[in-house]
N, C-alpha and C positions, 0 to 999 in steps of 0.2 A: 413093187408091192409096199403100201403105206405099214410102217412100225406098227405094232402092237404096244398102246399107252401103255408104260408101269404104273406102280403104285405111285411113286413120287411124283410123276406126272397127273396123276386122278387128283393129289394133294396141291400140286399146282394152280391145277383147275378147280378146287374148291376154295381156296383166299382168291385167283380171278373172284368167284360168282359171288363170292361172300362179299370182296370188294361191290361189286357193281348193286349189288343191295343196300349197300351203306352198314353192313356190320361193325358196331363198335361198342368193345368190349375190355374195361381198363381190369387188370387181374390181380387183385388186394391179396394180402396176407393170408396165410394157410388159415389164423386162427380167425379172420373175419370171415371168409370163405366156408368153414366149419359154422358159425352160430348162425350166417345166411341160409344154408341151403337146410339146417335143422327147423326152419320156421314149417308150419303145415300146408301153408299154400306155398313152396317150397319145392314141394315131395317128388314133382314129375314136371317135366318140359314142357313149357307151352308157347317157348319161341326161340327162332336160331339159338339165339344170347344164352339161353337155361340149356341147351343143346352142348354149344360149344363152348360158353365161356363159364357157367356154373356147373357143368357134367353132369347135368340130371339125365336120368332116363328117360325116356319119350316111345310112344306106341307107332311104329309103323302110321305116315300119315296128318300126325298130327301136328305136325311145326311146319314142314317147307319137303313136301316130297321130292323136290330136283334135288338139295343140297342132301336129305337123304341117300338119296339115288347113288351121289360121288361119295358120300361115306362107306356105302358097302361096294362100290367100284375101286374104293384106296384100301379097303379090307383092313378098317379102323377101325368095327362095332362089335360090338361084343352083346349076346343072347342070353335074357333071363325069364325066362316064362315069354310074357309078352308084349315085355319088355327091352330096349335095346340101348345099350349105350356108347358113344364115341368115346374111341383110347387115347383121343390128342384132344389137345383144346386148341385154340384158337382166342391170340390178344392185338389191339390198336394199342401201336407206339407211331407218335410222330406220323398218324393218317397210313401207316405201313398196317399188314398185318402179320403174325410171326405166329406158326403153328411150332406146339411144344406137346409135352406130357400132362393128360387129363391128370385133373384132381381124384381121390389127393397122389400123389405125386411118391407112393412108397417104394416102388422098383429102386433097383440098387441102381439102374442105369437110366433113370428117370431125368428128365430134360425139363429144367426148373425156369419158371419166367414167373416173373412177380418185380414188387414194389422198391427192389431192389435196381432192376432192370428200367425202368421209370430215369431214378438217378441217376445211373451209368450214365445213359446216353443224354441226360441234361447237364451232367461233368462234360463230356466230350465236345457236348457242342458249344459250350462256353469256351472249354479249352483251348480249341480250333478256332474259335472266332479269334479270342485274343491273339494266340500266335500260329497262322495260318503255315503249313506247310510248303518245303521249295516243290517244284514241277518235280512229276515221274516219281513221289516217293514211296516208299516201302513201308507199310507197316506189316504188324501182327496181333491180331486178338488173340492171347494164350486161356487154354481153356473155352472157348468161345461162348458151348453152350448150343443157346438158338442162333447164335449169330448178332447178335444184339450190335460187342462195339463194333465189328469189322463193315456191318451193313450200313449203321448210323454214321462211321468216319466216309465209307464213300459217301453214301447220299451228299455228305457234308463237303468231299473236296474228291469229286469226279477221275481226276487223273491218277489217284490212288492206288498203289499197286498192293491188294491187299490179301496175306496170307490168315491164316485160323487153324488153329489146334484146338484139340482134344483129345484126351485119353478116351471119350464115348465115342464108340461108331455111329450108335443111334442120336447121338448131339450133332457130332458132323452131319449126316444126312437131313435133319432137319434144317441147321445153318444153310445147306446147299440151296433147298426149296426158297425155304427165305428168301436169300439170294437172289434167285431165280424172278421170286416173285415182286422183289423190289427195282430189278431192274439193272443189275450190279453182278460185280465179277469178283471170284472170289478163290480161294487156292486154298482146301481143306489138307492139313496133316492131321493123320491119328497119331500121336506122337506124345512125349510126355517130356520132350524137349524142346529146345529150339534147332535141333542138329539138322532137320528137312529143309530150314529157312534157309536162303542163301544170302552171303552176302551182310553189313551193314544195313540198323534199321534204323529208319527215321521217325517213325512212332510206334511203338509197342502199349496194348492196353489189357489191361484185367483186370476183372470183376469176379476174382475168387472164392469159395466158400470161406465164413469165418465163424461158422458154429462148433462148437464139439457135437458130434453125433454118435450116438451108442450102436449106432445100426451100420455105421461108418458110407452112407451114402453119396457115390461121388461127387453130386450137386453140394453137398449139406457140409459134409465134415470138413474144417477144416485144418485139423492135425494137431501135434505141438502147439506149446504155446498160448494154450487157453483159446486155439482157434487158429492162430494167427501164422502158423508156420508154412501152408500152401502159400498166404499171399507172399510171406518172404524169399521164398522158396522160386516162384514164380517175377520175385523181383531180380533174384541173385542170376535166373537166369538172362533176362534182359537187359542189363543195364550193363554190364562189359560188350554187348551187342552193338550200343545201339552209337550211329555214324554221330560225326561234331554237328552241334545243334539236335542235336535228338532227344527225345521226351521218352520216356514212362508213364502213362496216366493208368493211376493205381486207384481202383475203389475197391473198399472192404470194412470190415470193422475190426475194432480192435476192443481186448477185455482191459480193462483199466484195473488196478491190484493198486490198492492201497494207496492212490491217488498217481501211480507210475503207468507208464505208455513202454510196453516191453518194446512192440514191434514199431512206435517210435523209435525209438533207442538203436534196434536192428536196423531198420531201413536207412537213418541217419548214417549208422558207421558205413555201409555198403556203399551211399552215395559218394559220398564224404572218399571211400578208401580207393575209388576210381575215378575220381577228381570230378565230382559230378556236384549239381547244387539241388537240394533239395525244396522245395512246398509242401507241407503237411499240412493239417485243418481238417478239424472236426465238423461233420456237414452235420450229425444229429446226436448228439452227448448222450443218449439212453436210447435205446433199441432195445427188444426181444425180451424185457425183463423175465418174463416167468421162466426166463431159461436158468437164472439163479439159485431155481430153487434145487437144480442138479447138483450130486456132490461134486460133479469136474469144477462147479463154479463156487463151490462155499467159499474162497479168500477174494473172490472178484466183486469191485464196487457197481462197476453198469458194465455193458457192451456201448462203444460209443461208435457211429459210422463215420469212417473216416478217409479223405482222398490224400495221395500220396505223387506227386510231381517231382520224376527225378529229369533232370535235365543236364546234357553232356555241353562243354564250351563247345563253342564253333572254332576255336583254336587256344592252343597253351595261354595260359593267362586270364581267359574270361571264368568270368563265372556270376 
């Protein structure tokens, strides 16, 4: 007797249809996203794209009744009058597609992909280009998300053996479709460690939250430190991990105080104290401003984005 599809399966089958339609939809900032879909020709859905990738409402009928059809087969839509809207969106990275959390994005357990997600995996794949990984390695995307680095390092180097954390069950479950839907194998922990991992890693990646948030949402907040203490927190776990010749690729932002880089400063001593060698580098010197206008921010000069490459010798001596 043939399985009865799940949900994740129905979600499968809608990046298929969406793929073979040519869906593509790049997913901009919360606050562009906000003044787009405020305009009045705006207001209601009038094709896949305003469906999935702007979360407009749409009437029975009116955009694509197939891919209708597997939204309320994945039991994603949600009923207002008569009106209906999808709970996931759906974004193009790299000709991939990756379903996450509809806009906007307030659940505490909300599965975040944006502009942020873009760079990650444009770090990574430069990363990888430069210094290509040995046969049969190991990494781990911590926090993963959608899946964003663990999917974009396979695509990038096939023999990949790659695991992904998260403290959200509903992040892991997305990463898996993802996955699924790129064509790649992937080894979810719920976990808020690295204790599940086994074993020496040969690349470890994260793309951490680095905002203060008042609502403290797992995507968003990122702790101590004017933000900055998930990422480090999230470094200190991997980098006594990670096997000789093994990398760190760290994207986040950091809040800049009076012309001082705290979680510079942290990261450096962490590398530095486990004989590690580090890369830092500001990818965008000011990010997010109107976030300054918060009291957590009144002594911070910008938020800057920033990538962090800690790298272990390949034996005593190098560095």
């Amino acid at each position: 007797m043939p399985s009865v599809p799940t949900a994740d399966d129905h979600l499968l089958h809608l990046l298929t249809a969406l793929q073979a339609r040519g869906y593509a939809f790049v997913t901009p900032t919360p606050a562009t996203h906000a003044r787009v879909v405020a305009r009045a020709e705006r207001r209601e859905a009038r094709t896949v794209e305003d469906m999935l990738g702007w979360s407009l409402p749409y009437r029975p009928g009116q955009c694509d009744p197939a891919i209708e059809a597997i939204l309320e087969q994945a039991g994603v839509v949600v009923s207002t009058g008569a009106s209906h809207r999808a709970t996931i969106r759906v974004s193009c990275l790299h000709d991939r597609l990756f379903v996450h959390s509809a806009y906007p994005t307030d659940a505490p357990d909300a599965v975040f992909f944006g502009p942020d997600s873009y760079r990650f995996a444009a770090l990574l794949d430069d990363a990888l280009r430069a210094a290509p990984l040995r046969p049969d390695a190991r990494m781990v995307d911590i926090g993963t998300g959608s899946g964003v680095g663990g999917i974009v390092a396979a695509l990038a180097w096939p023999d990949l053996r790659v695991h992904v954390t998260d403290v959200n069950p509903a992040a892991l479950r997305f990463a898996r479709i993802n996955a699924r839907a790129a064509g790649v194998s992937i080894v979810t922990h719920e976990a808020a460690t690295l204790d599940p991992v086994p074993d020496a890693i040969d690349l470890a990646t994260a793309n951490p939250p680095f905002i203060i948030d008042r609502e403290r949402r797992l995507y968003r907040d990122g702790g101590a430190m004017h933000g900055g203490q998930v990422s480090f927190d999230m470094a200190a776990m991997a980098v006594p991990r990670l096997a000789p010749g093994g990398r760190l690729i760290l994207y986040t932002g950091s809040a800049i105080v009076r012309g001082g880089d705290a979680l510079r400063a942290a990261l450096t001593g962490l590398a530095h104290g486990h004989g590690c060698a580090i890369r830092y580098r500001e990818i965008d010197p000011d990010v997010f401003g109107e976030e300054l206008d918060a009291p957590a921010y009144r002594d911070v000069d910008r938020i800057a984005l920033v990538a962090a490459i800690v790298t272990r010798p390949t034996r005593t001596g190098d560095g």
